[in-house]
N, C-alpha and C positions, 0 to 999 in steps of 0.2 A: 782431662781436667774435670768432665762432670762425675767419673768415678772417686776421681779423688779428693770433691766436695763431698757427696755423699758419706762417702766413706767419713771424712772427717766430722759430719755431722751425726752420724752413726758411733762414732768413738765417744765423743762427749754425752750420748744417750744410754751407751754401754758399755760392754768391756775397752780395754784399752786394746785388746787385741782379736775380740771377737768379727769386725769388718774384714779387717786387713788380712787374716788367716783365710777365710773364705775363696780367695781366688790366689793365693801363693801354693808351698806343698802341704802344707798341714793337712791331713785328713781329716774328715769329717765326724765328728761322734755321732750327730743326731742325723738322719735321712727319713724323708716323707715322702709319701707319691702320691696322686692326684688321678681324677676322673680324666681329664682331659690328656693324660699323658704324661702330665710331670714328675717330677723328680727334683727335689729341695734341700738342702742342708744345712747344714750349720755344725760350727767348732765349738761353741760355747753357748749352746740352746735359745740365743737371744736375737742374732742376727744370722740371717735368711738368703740363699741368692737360692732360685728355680730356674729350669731350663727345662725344655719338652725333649723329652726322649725315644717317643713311642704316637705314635696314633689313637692308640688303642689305652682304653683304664685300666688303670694301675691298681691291684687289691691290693696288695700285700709286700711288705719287704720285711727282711729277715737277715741277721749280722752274725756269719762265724765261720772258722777257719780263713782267716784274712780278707773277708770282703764279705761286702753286701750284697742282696740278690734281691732284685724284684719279681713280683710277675703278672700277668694281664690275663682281661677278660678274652684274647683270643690266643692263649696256651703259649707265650713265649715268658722267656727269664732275661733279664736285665742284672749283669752284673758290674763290679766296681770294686776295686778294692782300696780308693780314697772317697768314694762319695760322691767322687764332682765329673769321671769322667768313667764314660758307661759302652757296654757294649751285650751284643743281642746274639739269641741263640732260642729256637724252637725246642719247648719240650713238647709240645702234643697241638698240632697247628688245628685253633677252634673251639679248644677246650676252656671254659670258663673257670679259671686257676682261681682261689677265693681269698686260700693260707697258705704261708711257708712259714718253719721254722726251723733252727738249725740245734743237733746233739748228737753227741756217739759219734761227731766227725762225719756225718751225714745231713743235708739238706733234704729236710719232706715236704713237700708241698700236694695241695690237696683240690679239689676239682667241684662244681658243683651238681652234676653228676657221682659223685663220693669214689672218683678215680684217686689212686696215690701213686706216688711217684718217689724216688729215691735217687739223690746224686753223690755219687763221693767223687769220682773225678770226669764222672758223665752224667747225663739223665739215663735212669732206667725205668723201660718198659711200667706203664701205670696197670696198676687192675681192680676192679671195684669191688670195693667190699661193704657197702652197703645198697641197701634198695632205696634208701631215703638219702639227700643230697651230703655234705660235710659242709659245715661252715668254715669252723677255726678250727686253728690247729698249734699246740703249744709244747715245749719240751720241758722235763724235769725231775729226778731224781732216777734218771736210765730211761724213763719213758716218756713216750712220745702219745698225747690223749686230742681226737675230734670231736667236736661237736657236732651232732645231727640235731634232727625237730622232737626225737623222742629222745635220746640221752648220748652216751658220750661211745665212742671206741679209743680202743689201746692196744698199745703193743709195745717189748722189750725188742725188738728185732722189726723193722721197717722193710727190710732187704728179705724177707720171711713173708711172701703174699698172703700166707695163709694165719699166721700168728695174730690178725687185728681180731680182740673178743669187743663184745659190744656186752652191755650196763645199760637197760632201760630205768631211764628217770620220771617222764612224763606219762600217762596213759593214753591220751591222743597229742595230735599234731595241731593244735589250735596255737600255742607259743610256741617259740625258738630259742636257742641257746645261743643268744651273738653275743654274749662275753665270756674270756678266756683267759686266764695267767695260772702263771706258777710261780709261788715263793715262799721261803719259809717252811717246805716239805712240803704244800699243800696244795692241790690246783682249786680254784674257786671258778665257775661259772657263774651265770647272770643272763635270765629271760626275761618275758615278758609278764610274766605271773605277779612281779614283784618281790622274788626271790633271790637270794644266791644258794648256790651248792658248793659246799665244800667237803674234799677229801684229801685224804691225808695220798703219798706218790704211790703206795702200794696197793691203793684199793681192786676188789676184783669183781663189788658186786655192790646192789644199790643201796645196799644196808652201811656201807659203808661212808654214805653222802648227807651229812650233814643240811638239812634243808628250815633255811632263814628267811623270814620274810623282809624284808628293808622297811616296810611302811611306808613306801616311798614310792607311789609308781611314778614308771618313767619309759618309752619306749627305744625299744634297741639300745639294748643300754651294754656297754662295755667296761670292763673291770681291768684294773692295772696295782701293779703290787709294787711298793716303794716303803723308804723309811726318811723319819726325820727326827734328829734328839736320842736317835737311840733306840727310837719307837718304829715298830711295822706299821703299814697303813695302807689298805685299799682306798680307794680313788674308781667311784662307779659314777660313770656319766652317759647320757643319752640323748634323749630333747630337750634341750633349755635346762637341763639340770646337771647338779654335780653334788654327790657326794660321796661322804668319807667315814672310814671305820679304822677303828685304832684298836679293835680289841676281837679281829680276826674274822669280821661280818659279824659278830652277836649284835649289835648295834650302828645304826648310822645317822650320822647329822646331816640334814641338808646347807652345802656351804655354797649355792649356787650367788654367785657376785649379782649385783645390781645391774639389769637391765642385761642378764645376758638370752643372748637367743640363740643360740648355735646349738646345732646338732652334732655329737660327738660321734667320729668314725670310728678310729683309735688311738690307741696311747700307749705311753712308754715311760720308763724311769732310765734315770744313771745320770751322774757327775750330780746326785744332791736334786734334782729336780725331774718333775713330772710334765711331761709332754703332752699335749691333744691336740688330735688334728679332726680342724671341723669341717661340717658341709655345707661350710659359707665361705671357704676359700682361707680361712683363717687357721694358726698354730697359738695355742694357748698354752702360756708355761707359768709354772711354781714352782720355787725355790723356797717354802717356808708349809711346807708339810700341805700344801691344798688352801691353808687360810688367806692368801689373794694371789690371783690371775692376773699374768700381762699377754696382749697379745704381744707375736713374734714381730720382729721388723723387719721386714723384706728389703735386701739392695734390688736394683733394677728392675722386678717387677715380682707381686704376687703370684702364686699359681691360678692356674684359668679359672680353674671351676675348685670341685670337691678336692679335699684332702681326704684319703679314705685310711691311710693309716702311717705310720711312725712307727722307727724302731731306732736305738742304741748301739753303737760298738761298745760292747760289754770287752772287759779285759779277760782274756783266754788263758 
């Protein structure tokens, strides 16, 4: 009974079907994981059930080849292939896992020790290929590009230990690259300088990094690539801030709503709307290109703590 008040009180706030899909079979589009363990979803980016999965924090989830994958600050992977029910497997017991994401029918996930790893129908063997840690890690146009504290690595082959070339962007290690997307041919990053970098998916060297200032500082700030109208649009948020560029990072407006304070982990697009998951326990969505934010609605209980990041079942 008390779910199925909720729920009805939930229907009338949102979808007609967004509650009720939550815990029948429908899969989940949207999944977020959390400091504390969790693991969150949702059908229809609006409405929310969580559930702890793990002990241990959750960096990162990653959606392809039929399921979702997570994975934690002590080396295991968490997968799903609806969303709502999960199961566990060691890739590197200890290892501080940051990024995963999935292309070429390969899952890579990355270390913060700058370990990588490669799964097609197992985990394989990690090896590090840099001296400085790996942050994120994103896929697109055949490659696979990380971020370290001076610039980025890549590779066309994952499965190829030796193939990651490295691209110095930075001269020291004073800022960080914690944002990462690919969209529109182009990966864009995002430090702490108050920059973005963009490059077109073939680049091979730093000449080929478009470097934009935002005027907008903001720290730790992460970047998400979505469209609205027809139109592309990054979506860069951090502490207490959110903005937004329509014309490829040459420009950004600050569209940060009234009164917000959340620190943004990460974000995601698909089915028309932009996803952020914050480090005050909260999921912030837009459905109207960035110009207003609702938080998400949780059934039965929020996540404990942080949300550290979201991802999408994109269609394959």
């Amino acid at each position: 009974m008390k779910r199925l008040t909720l729920c009805l009180v939930l229907l009338l706030a949102l979808s007609a079907n967004g509650c009720h899909n939550l815990f029948n079979d429908t899969p989940a589009r949207f999944v977020a994981v959390g400091s504390a363990g969790d693991i969150c979803w949702s059908v229809d980016g609006a409405a929310w059930a969580c559930k702890a999965v793990s002990d241990d924090q959750l960096n990162a989830v990653a959606y392809g080849n039929g399921k979702f994958v997570a994975v934690s600050s002590n080396g295991d992977a968490y997968s799903s292939e609806d969303g709502k029910q999960w199961t566990s497997e060691t890739i590197s017991s200890g290892k501080n896992i940051l990024g995963i994401t999935y292309g070429s029918g390969l899952f890579v996930a990355i270390s913060a020790d700058a370990t990588v790893w490669h799964y097609d129908t197992s985990w394989h063997a990690g090896t590090v290929v840099s001296p400085l840690g790996l942050l994120k890690i994103a896929y697109g146009g055949g490659r696979f590009v990380a971020t370290s504290a001076l610039g980025v690595y890549y590779t066309d082959d994952p499965t190829d230990n030796d193939s990651w070339q490295f691209v110095q962007l930075l001269d020291n290690t004073t800022t960080t690259f914690d944002g990462l997307t690919y969209g529109n041919g182009s990966f864009v990053i995002a430090n702490l300088n108050n920059k973005v970098y963009i490059a077109a998916d073939n680049f091979t060297a730093s000449v080929d990094w478009q470097k934009i200032p935002t005027g907008i500082p903001m720290n730790f700030p992460v970047v998400t690539y979505g469209s609205y109208n027809g139109s592309d649009i990054l979506i860069l948020a951090g502490d207490k801030k959110i903005t937004t560029s329509v014309d490829t990072g040459a420009h950004w407006e600050d569209i940060t709503p009234n009164n917000f304070t959340a620190w943004i982990g990460g974000g995601a697009y698909g089915d028309g709307q932009f996803i952020l998951s914050g480090y005050d326990g909260n999921l912030y969505r837009s459905a109207d290109g960035g110009a207003t934010w609702k938080k998400a609605v949780f059934f039965s209980r929020p996540p404990k703590e942080q949300v550290q990041a979201v991802t999408f079942r994109a269609v394959e």
